[in-house]
C-alpha positions in Angstrom: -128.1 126.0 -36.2 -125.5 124.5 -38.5 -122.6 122.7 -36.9 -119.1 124.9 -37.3 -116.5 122.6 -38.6 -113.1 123.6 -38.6 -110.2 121.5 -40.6 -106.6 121.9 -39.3 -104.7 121.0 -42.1 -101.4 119.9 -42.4 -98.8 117.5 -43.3 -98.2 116.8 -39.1 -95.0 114.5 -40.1 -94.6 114.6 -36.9 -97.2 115.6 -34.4 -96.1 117.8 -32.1 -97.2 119.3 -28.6 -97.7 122.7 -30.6 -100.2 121.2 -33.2 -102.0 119.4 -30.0 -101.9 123.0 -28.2 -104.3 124.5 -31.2 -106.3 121.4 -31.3 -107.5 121.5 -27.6 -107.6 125.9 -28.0 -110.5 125.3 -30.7 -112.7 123.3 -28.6 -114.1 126.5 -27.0 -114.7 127.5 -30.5 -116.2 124.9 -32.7 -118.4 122.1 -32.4 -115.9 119.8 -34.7 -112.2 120.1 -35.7 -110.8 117.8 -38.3 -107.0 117.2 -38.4 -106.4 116.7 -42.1 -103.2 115.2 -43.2 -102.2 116.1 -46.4 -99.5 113.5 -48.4 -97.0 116.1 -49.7 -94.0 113.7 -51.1 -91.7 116.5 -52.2 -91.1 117.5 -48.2 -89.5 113.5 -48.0 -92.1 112.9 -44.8 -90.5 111.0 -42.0 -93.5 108.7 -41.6 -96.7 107.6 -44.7 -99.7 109.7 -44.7 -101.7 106.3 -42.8 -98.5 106.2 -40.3 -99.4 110.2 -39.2 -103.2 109.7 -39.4 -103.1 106.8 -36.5 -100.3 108.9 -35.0 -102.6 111.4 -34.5 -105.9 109.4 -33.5 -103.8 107.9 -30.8 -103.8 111.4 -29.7 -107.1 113.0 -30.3 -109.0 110.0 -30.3 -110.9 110.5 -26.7 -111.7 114.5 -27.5 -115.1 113.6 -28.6 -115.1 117.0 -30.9 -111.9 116.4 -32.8 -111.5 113.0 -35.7 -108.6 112.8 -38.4 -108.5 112.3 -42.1 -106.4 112.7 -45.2 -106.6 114.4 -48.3 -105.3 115.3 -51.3 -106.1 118.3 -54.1 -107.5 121.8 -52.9 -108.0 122.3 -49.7 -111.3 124.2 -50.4 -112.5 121.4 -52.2 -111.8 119.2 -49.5 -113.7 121.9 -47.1 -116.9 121.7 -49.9 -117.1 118.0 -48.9 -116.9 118.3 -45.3 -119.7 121.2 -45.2 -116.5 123.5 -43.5 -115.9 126.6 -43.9 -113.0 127.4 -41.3 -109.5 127.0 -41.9 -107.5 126.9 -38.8 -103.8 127.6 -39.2 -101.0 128.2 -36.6 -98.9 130.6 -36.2 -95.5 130.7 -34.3 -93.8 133.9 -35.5 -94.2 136.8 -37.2 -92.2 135.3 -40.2 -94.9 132.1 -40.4 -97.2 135.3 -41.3 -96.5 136.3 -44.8 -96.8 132.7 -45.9 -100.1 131.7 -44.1 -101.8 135.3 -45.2 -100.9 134.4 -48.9 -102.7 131.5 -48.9 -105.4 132.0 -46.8 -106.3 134.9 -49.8 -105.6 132.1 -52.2 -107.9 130.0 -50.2 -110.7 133.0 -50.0 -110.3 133.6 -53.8 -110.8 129.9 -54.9 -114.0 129.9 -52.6 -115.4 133.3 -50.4 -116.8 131.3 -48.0 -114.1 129.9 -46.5 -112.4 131.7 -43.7 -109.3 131.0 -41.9 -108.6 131.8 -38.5 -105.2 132.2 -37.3 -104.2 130.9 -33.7 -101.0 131.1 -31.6 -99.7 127.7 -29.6 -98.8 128.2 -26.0 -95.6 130.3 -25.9 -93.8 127.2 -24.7 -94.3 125.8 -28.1 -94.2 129.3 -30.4 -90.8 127.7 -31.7 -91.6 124.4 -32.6 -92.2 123.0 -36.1 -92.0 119.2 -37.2 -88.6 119.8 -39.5 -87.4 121.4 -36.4 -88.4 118.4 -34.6 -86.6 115.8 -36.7 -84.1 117.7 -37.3 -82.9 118.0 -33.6 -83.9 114.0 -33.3 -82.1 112.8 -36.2 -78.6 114.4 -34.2 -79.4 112.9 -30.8 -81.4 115.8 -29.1 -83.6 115.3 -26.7 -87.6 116.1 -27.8 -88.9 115.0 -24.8 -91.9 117.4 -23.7 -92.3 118.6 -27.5 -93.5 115.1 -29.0 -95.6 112.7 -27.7 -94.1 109.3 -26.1 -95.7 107.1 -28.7 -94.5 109.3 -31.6 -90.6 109.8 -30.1 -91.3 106.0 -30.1 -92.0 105.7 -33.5 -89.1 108.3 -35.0 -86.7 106.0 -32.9 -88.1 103.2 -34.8 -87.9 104.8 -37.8 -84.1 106.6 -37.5 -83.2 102.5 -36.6 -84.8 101.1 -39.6 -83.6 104.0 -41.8 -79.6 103.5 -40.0 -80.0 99.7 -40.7 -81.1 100.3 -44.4 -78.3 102.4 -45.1 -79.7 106.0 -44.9 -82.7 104.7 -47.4 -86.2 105.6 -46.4 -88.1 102.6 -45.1 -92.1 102.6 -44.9 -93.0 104.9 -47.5 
């Protein structure tokens, strides 16, 4: 029987309890799940693409079914080289929809075997969304319970060093 892989793509700049959420809800579901981080420069990412991916391994690293990588390109193509042919995508609300079902046809056009399977966070997080996230950060909100320790750890760092260079992006 062939293994079913399953890549959760995404630019995870930061990871949240809501991308965590989906993680664990695929164990049930596939044998693997690979967290792909994909380095998208025009959404001015809070932390590098390396930065997110040992984010995220500090994370996931002890579920034995779950590892992170980064890409770049096609997301299908990346899927080709993986042997994967499951997309897994979140969804928080009904306007998330139109979006994800535009390119998951994209995604099925460019190759039909790839599927992608839709999956809601626990309701607690249906809100959340990294821009969200910083946003709330950046003017002294508290994201305790919707971030990880280590990463509110590491946007504090990075809102210091970013204060101390003048507003200027450090660590990119």
């Amino acid at each position: 029987m062939r293994k079913r892989i399953a890549v959760y793509p995404g630019s995870f700049d930061p990871i949240h309890h809501g991308h965590l959420d989906l993680v664990a809800r695929c164990r049930p579901i596939f044998d693997e799940v690979v967290v792909a981080v994909l380095g998208n420069d025009e959404k001015q990412p809070m932390f590098s693409v390396a930065e997110r991916v040992t984010m995220i391994e500090e994370q996931v690293g002890e579920l034995g079914f779950c590892r992170v990588e980064s890409f770049s390109g096609l997301l299908v193509d990346y899927l080709d080289r993986l042997g994967a042919t499951t997309i897994i995508r979140g969804l928080r609300a009904v306007s998330d929809f139109e979006y994800e079902f535009q390119m998951a046809l994209m995604n099925r056009h460019l190759n039909p075997r790839v599927e992608t399977v839709f999956m809601m966070p626990r309701q607690d997080y249906s809100y959340l969304s990294s821009r969200l996230v910083k946003e709330v950060f950046r003017l002294g909100g508290n994201i305790e319970g919707l971030v990880p320790p280590p990463v509110i750890a590491a946007m504090a760092e990075r809102l210091a060093a970013d204060r101390v260079a003048g507003g200027e992006s450090a660590g990119r």
